[in-house]
C-alpha positions in Angstrom: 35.3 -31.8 8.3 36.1 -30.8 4.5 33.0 -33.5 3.7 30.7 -31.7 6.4 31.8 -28.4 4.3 31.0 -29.8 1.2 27.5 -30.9 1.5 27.2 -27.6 3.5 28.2 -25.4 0.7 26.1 -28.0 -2.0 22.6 -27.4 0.2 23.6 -23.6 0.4 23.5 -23.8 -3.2 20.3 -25.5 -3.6 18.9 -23.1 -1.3 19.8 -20.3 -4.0 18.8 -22.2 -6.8 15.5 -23.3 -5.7 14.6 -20.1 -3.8 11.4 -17.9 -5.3 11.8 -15.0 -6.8 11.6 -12.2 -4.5 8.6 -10.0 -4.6 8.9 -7.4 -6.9 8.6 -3.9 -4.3 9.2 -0.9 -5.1 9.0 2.3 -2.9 8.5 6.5 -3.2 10.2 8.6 -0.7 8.3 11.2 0.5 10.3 13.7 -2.1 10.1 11.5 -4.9 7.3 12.6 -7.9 4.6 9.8 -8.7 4.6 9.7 -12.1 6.6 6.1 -11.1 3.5 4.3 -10.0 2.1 3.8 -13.5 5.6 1.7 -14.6 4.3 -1.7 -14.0 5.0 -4.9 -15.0 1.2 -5.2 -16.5 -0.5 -1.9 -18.4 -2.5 0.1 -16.8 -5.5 0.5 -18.3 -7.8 3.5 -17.1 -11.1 2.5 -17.2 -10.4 -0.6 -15.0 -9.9 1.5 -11.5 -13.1 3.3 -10.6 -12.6 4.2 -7.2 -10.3 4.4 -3.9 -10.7 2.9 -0.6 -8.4 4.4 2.2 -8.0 2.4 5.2 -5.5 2.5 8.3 -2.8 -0.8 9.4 -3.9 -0.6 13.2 -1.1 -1.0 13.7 2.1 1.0 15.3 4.7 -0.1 12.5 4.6 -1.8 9.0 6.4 -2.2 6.4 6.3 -4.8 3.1 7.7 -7.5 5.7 5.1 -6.9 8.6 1.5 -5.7 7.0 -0.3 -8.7 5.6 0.1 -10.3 2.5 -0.1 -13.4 0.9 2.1 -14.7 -2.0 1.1 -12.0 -4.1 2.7 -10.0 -1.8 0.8 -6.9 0.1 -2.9 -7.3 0.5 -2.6 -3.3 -0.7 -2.0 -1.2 -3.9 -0.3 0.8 -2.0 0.7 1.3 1.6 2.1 4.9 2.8 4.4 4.9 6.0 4.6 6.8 9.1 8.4 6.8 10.4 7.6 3.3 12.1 9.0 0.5 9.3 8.8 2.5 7.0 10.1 6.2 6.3 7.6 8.9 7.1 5.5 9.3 3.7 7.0 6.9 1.9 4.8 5.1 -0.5 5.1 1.5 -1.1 4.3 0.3 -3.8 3.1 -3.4 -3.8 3.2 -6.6 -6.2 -0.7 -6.3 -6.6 -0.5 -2.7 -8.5 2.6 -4.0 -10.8 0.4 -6.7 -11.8 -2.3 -4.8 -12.4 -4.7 -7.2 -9.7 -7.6 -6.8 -7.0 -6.2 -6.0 -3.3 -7.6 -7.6 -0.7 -7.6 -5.1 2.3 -7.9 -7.5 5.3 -11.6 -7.8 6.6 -12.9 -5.4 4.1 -15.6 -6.2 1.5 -15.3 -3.4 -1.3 -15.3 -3.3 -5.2 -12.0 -5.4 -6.5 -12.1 -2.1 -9.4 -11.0 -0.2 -6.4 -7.2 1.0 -6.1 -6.4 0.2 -2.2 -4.6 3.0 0.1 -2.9 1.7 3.4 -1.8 4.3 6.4 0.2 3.0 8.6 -0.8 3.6 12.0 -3.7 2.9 14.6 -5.5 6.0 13.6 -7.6 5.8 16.4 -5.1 6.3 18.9 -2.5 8.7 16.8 -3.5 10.7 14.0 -1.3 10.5 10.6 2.1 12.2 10.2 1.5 15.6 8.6 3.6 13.7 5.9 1.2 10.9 5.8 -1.7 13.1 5.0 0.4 15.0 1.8 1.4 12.2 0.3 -2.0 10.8 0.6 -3.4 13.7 -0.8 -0.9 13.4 -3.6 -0.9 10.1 -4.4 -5.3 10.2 -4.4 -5.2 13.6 -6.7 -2.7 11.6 -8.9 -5.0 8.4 -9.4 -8.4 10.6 -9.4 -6.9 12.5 -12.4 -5.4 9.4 -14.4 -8.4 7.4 -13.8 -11.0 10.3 -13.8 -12.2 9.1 -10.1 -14.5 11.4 -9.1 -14.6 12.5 -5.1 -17.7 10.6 -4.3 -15.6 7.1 -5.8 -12.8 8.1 -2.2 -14.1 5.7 0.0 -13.7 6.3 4.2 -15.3 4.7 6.1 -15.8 4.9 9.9 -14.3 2.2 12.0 -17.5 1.1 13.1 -18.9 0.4 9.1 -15.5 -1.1 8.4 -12.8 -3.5 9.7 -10.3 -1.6 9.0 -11.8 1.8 8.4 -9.6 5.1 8.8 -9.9 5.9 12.8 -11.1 8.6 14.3 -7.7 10.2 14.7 -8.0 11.5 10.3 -8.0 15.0 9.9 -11.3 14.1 7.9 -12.3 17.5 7.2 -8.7 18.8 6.4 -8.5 16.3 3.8 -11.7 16.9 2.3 -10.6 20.3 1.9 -7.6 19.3 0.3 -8.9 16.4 -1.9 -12.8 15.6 -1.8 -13.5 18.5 -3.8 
């Protein structure tokens, strides 16, 4: 038995040893400011992001461990929860944006100088928390004014000219209101 334990505990240690690094992830609440996103692990350099695509999961839940993702970690910049895996307006923040790389939203062709949004949710079937939709607006109006995005550089798009598009659930007009000025 104490043999059996032994190689036991030696393989549990290999495991540790061996084991990647985890993915580095880091998360906003929904009350937390966002002056955080521009610490990453690679400088940010302004004139690199020129626009912003939005786009929805389609899915009822997500978080870093559900949404896709390859081993760079979340196909997304940035992904903002909706209660369902995540808290409600809680921006995570993924590997691709600390590194400073291209996302690669899922079925979506768009310009790799684009910072990529995430809401979680099937948009088409539920509309966005009201949370959702403020920190969206917040995070959006904090990357238009750092990177000088102008309004017409938001990109949604309609389910039907887009994979993943934003569903027909987004309060569209509120958030132009709010943001696409």
């Amino acid at each position: 038995m104490a043999g059996l334990m032994g190689i036991l505990t030696l393989v549990s240690i290999g495991f540790l040893v061996f084991a990647p690094a985890p993915l580095k992830l880091t998360s906003l609440l929904a009350i937390e400011p966002l002056d955080r996103i521009f610490r990453t692990e690679v400088g940010v350099t302004n004139s690199r992001w020129q626009s912003i695509y939005i786009h929805q999961s389609k899915t009822v839940t997500g978080d870093a461990q559900t949404l896709p993702a390859d081993s760079a970690g979340l196909n997304d910049h940035f992904v903002i929860g909706n209660g369902e895996g995540a808290d409600d307006g809680e921006i995570l923040i993924s590997p691709r944006w600390h590194k400073q790389a291209a996302a690669i939203p899922n079925g979506a062709s768009f310009d790799p100088n684009s910072v990529c949004i995430c809401l979680v949710g099937d948009l088409d079937e539920t509309a966005p928390s009201t949370a959702q939709v403020r920190r969206l607006g917040e995070l959006v109006r904090t990357l238009q004014s750092r990177f000088r995005i102008p309004a017409q550089r938001i990109l949604i798009r309609d389910v039907k000219d887009d994979p993943a598009g934003l569903g027909e659930r987004f309060p569209r007009a509120e958030f132009g209101r709010d943001v696409l000025k």
